[in-house]
ZAMARGU-4260 file (C-alpha; in steps of 0.2 Angstrom, whole numbers, plus 5000, padded with zeros to 4 digits):
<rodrens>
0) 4988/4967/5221 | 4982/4967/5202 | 4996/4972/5190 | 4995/4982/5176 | 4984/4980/5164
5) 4991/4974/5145 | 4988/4979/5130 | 4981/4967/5112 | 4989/4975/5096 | 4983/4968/5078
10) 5002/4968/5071 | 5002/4961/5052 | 5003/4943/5050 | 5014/4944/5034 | 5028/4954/5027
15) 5038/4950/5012 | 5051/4959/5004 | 5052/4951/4984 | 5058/4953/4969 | 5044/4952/4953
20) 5027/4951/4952 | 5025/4933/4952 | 5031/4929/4967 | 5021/4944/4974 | 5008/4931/4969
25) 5015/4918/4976 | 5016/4928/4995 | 4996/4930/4993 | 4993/4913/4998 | 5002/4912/5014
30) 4993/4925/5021 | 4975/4912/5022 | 4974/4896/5027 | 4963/4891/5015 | 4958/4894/4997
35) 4953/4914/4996 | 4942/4926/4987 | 4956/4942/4983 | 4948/4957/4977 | 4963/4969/4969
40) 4959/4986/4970 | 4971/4995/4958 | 4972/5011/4945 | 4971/5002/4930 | 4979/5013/4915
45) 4982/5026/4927 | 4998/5017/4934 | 5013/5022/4922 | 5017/5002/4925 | 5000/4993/4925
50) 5006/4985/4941 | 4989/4981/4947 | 4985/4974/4930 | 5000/4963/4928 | 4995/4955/4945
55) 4977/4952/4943 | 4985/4945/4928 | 4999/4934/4934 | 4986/4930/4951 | 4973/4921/4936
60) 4987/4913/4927 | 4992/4906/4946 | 4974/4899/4948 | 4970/4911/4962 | 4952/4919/4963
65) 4954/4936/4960 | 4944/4951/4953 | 4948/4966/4952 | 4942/4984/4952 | 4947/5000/4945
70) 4946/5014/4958 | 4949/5033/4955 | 4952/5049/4967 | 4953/5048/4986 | 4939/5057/4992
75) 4923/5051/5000 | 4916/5047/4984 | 4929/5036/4979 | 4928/5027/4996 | 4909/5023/4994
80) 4911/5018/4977 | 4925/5006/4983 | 4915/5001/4996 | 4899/4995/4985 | 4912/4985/4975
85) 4917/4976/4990 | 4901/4973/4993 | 4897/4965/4977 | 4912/4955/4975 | 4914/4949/4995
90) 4931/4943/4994 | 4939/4937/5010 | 4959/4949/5009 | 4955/4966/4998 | 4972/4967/4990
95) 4977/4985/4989 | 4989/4989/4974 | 4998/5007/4971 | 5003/5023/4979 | 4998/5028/4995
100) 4983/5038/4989 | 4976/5022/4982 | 4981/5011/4996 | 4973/5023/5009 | 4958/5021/4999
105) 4958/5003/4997 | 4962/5001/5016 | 4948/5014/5023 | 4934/5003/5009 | 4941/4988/5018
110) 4938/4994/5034 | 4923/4999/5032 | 4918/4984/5025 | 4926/4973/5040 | 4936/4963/5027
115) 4955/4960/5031 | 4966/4973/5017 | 4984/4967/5011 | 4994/4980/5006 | 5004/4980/4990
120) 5013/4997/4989 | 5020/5002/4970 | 5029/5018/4980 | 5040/5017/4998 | 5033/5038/4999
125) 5026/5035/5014 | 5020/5025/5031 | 5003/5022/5021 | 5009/5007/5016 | 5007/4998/5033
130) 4997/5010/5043 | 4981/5011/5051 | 4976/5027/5045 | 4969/5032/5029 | 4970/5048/5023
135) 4957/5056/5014 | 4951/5070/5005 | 4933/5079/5009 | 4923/5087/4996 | 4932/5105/4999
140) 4950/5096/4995 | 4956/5096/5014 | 4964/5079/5017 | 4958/5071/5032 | 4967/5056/5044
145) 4955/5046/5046 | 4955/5028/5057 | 4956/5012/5047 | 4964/4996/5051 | 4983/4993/5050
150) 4984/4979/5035 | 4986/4960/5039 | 5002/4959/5028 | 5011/4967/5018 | 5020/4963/5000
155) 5034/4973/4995 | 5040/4969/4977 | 5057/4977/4974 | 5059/4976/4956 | 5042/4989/4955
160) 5047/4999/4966 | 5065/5004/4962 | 5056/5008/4945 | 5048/5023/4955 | 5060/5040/4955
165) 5069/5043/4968 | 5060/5057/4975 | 5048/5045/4981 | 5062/5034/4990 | 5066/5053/4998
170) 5047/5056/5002 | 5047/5040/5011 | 5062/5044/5021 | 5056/5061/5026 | 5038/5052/5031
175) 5049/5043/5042 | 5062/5053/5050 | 5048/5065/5052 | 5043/5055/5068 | 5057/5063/5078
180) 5047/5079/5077 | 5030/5071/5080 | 5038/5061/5095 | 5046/5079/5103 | 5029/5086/5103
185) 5019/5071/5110 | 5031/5074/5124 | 5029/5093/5125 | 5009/5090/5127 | 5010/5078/5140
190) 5022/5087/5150 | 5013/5104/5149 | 4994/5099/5146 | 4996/5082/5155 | 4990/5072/5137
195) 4991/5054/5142 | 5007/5045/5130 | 5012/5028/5125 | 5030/5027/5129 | 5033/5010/5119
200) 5023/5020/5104 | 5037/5034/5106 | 5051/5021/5105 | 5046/5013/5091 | 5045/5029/5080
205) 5059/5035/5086 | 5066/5018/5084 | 5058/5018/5065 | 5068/5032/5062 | 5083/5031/5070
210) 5086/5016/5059 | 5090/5026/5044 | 5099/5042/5050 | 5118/5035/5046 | 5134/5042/5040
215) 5134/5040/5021 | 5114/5034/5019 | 5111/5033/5002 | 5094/5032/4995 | 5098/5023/4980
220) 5109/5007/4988 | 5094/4993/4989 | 5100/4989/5006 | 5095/5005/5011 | 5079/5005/5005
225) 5075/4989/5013 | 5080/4996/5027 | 5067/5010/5024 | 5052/5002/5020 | 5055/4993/5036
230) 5056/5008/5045 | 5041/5014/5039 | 5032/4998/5043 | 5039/5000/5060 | 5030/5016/5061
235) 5013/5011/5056 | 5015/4997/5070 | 5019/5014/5082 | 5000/5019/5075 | 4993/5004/5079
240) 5003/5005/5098 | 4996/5023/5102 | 4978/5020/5092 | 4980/5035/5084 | 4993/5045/5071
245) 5001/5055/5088 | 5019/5045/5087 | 5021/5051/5067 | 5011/5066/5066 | 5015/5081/5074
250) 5016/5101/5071 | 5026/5096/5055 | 5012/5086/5047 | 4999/5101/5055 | 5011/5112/5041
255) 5010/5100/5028 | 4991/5099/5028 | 4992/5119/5029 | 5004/5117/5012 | 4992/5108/5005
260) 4979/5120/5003 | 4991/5135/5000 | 4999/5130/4986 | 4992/5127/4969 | 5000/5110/4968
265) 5007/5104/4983 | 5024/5093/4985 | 5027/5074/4990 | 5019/5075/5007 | 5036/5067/5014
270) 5045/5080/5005 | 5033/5092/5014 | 5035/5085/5031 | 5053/5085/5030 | 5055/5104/5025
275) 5043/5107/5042 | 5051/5094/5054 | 5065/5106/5052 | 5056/5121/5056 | 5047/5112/5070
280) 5064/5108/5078 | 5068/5129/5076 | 5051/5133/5083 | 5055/5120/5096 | 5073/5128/5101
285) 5078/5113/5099 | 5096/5108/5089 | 5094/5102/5073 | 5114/5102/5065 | 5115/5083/5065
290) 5097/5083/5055 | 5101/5098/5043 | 5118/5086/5038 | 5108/5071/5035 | 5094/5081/5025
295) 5108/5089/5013 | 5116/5071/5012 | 5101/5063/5008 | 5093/5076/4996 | 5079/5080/5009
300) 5074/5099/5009 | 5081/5112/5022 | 5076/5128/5016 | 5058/5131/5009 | 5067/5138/4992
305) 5072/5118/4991 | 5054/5113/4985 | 5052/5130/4976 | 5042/5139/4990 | 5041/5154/4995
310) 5048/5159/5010 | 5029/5171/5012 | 5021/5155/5007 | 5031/5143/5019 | 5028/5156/5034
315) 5009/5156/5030 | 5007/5138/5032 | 5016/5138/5049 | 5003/5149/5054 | 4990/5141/5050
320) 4996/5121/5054 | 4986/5124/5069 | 4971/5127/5062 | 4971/5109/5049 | 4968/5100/5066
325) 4962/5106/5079 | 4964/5094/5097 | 4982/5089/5091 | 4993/5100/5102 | 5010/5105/5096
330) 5021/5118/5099 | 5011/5127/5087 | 5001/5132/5100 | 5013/5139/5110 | 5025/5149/5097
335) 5021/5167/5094 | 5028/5180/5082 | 5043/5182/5090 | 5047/5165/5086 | 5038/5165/5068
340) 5051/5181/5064 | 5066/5169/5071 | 5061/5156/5061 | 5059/5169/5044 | 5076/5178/5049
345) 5083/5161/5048 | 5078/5158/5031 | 5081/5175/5024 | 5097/5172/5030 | 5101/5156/5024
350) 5104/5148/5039 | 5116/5144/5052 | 5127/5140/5040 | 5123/5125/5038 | 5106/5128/5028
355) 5117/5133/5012
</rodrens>
């Protein structure tokens, strides 16, 4: 009898956690075997820090072989332009250095260019930073999850990014404790449409974010945010497991995307995701006490009126979350008014409790 099948992930070859720029650096270097070509694609003057800038810097003054290029936006355009730098330059690792738009820029160039992309986040506000999806803009301003590849290492330097604020630290934990959500409705679709699932992509997630829902989290105690950013590693890793976004992106992300074209200048994303994890869990009938408590311990928003929406504007992108991604079933596509009007009267009401 033949047994099953398994499977051949491409799990990162290098993660290290340091403190300053020059041993970020000094990490480059163990990730080949043999002198390299780096190509660091950063945002120049843009970065309030000139990270990028002070490790092109410090990479020269180390003797590595490193250009660098300047890359703006995260859209199409921005990808081609990136694209025709790797081209010039052909570096062997394209060293991604910033936020998670620019390291979803740098790591969808890099893919299409088949060159390996390491990963050198200046924010933890998201699971871009070791993912294997890029997400980016089309030429209407619709953002759009696109498949890259998950990086072959990653380089997380402390000391930059406990120089970000804080909301970013909170972004990142709501990215993460967001897969909850996206793992309840995974389940939901295989059970009532038969979707096929990936059971250890689930437990991972869930396992991702599990790691950081504690009594007394705190997201300022360094321990902590180590703990995070290994969580949201953990949760590209899911991506890479399930070959797509389906373990960390559910109906809550669907509202997010819908956020983002309603308002006029849309929150973090893992701010965003956070407010509609909770409304998923309502939508689901699901409880959500335990959650609400570690959202109003942490800082993470309960109540739309937390990020200064609406509760009109809030209800609109529930609505419409099904609509930003067709194929990606959730319970959005199950909930009807009754439970829309459940979900307002909730908010106009402040809650179980709990909400205020």
């Amino acid at each position: 009898m033949r047994g099953p099948a398994l499977r051949s992930l491409r799990i990162p070859l290098l993660l290290r956690i340091v403190q300053g720029v020059p041993a970020t650096v000094a990490s480059l270097a163990e990730l080949t075997e043999r002198p390299a070509r780096y190509l660091a694609i950063h945002s120049g003057t843009a970065s309030a820090t000139g990270y990028g800038t002070r490790v092109v810097s410090e990479a020269h003054r180390a003797g590595l072989d490193m250009q660098e290029l300047v890359a703006a936006g995260n859209n199409d355009e921005s990808v081609h332009a990136v694209v025709a730098g790797i081209a010039a330059v052909r570096p062997d690792v394209v060293v991604g250095v910033g936020g998670g738009r620019l390291l979803d820029l740098a790591k969808m160039a890099a893919a299409e260019s088949a060159v390996d992309f390491l990963s050198v986040p200046t924010q933890a506000s998201s699971d871009s930073i070791c993912s294997p999806v890029a997400v980016i803009y089309s030429a209407d301003g619709r953002p759009r999850s696109l498949g890259a590849r998950i990086p072959a290492g990653v380089i997380v330097d402390m000391d930059e990014l406990r120089s970000a604020p804080v909301e970013t630290w909170r972004s990142g934990l709501g990215d993460l404790v967001s897969n909850l959500s996206a793992v309840r409705d995974w389940r939901l679709a295989h059970q009532t449409q038969g979707e096929p699932i990936d059971d250890f992509a689930c437990l991972t997630a869930e396992a991702a974010a599990g790691s950081v829902i504690q009594p007394e989290a705190d997201v300022t105690d360094r321990d902590f945010q180590e703990r995070l950013i290994r969580g949201l590693i953990l949760s590209g890793i899911a991506m890479e497991m399930s070959g797509s976004s389906r373990p960390a992106s559910g109906s809550e992300h669907l509202i997010s995307h819908a956020l983002d074209r309603i308002l006029d200048q849309p929150r973090h994303h893992g701010l965003q995701v956070a407010l509609a994890t909770i409304a998923a869990y309502v939508l689901r009938d699901e409880p959500c006490d335990d959650i609400v408590r570690f959202f109003r311990a942490t800082g993470l928003p309960v109540l739309p009126e937390d990020l200064d929406i609406s509760v009109d504007e809030f209800m609109t992108a529930v609505r419409q979350g099904r609509s930003t991604r067709p194929g990606r079933w959730t319970v959005l596509d199950i909930v009807g008014e009754a439970e829309f009007q459940r979900l307002r009267s909730l908010y106009e009401r402040g809650g179980l409790g709990l909400w205020v």
